[in-house]
N, C-alpha and C positions, 0 to 999 in steps of 0.2 A: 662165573660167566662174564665175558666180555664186553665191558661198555662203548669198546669201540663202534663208532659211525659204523655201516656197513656200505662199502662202495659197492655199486653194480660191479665194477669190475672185479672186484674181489669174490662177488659172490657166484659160487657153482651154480649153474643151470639146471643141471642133472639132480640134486638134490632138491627132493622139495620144500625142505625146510629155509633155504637159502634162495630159488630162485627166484623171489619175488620180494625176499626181504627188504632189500636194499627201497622198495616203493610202498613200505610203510613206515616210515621214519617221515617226521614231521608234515604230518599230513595236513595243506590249507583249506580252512574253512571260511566259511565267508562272516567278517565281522568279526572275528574271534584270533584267537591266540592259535598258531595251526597245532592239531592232534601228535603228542608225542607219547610211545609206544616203548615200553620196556623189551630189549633184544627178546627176550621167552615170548612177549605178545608178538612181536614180529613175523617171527619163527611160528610158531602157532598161525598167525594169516599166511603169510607167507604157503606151510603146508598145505591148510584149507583150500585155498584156488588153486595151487597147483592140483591138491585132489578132484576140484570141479570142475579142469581141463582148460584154466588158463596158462597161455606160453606168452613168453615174450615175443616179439618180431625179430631179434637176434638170434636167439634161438632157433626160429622157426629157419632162419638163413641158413646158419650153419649146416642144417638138415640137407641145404638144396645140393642136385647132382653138378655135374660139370658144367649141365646144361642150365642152370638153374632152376630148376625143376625139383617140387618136394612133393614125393606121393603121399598118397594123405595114411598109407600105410605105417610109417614114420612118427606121426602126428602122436600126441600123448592121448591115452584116453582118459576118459572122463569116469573114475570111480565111486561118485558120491552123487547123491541127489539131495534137493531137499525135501523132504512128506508134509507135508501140509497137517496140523491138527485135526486130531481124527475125533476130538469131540471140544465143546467150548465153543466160544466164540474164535472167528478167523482173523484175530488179529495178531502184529507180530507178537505181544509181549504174551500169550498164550504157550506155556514151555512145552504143552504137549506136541510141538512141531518140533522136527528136527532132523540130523543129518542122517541117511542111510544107504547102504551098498546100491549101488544101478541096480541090482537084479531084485531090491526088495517089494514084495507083490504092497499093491494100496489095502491098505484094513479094509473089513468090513465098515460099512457107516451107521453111525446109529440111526435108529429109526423113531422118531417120535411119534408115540400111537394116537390117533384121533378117538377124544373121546363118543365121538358119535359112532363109531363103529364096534364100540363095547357094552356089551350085558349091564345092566342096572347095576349087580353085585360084584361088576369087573372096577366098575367108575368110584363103587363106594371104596372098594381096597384102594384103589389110586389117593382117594381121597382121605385115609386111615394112614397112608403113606405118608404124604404131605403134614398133615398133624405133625405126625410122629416126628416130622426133619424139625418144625416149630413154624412152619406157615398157618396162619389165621386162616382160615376157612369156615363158615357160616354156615349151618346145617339151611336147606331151601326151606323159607317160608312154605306151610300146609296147604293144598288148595282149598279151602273152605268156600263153600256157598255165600256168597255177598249180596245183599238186596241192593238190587236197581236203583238207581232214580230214574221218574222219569221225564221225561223231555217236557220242556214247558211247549204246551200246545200253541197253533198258530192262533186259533180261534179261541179268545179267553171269554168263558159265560158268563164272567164276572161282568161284562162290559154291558150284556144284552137279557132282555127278555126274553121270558118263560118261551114266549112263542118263537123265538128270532132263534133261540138254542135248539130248540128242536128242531125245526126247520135245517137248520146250519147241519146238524145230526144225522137226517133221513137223505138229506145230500151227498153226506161226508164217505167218500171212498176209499180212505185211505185209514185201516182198521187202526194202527198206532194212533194217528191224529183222534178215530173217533174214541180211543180210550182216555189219549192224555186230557179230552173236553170232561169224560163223564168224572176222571179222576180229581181235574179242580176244580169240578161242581163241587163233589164230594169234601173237599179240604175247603173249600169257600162256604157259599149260602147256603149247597145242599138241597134245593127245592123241590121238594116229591112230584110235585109235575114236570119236572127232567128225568129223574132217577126212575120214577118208577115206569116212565115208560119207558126209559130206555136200557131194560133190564140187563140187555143183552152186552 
């Protein structure tokens, strides 16, 4: 194969291997040394866009009538598309994207099932699945009954007399408040003339 340069002028229009050749040869980038391309790489871009329905402007001349005039009947069509990855992530280096004929229908999409929408014994297969690839996954802690604490009351009986407690007691409306008094009598002093009257 030929290591010659390839001039625009030299190269066919009509072929798509050749009509765009010629504008990937030493391609500049910015900062860098500019892009050079093996004639087979060429050839290969070159094909590529001419199959995505790029033409040159000379080309596209040639085309015109007397009048200068190009109906778009003339025009090259466009035989390739590109499909976007049809699972994975959407980026370019994802190979499951790639080139296909125009008339190729789009995949179906995968669906990712919510597990709120599945049966107990649906989530636990999901979860037997998972294992099984070697993700860690933690069987859910049991719900087991846990004892309370409870709330340190506003009114501590520790502070006051036998009388002032009760009193405080036969006032107290709010049933939580009047438990958490009789509960740190009980773990404090304890004194039967709180407790026993206020059995309740």
């Amino acid at each position: 194969m030929s290591n010659q340069i390839p001039l625009q002028s030299e190269c066919d229009p009509t072929k798509p291997e050749e009509a765009l050749l010629w504008a990937s040869m030493n391609i500049p980038v910015a900062g860098r040394s500019p892009m050079v391309f093996p004639r087979m790489i060429g050839e290969a871009l070159s094909k590529h866009y001419s199959e995505c329905g790029f033409v040159h402007v000379d080309y596209i001349r040639s085309l015109a009538d007397e009048n200068g005039m190009v109906h778009v009947d003339r025009l090259p069509e466009q035989k390739k598309k590109f499909q976007r990855p049809y699972r994975g992530q959407q980026h370019v280096l994802n190979g499951m994207g790639g080139w296909v004929p125009m008339d190729t229908e789009e995949p179906e999409p995968i669906v990712v099932q919510d597990p709120v929408l599945l049966a107990q014994n649906e989530r636990d297969a999901q979860l037997e699945r998972y294992r099984y690839l070697g993700y860690k996954i933690d069987a859910p802690e049991p719900d087991v009954g846990k004892a309370s604490v409870p709330a340190e009351p506003r009114f501590n009986p520790t502070n006051y007399t036998v009388k002032e407690v009760n009193a405080y007691l036969r006032a107290c409306e709010d049933k939580d408040e009047y438990r958490n008094v009789i509960l740190a009598e009980l773990a404090g002093k304890a004194r039967p003339g709180i407790l026993k009257k206020n059995k309740g």
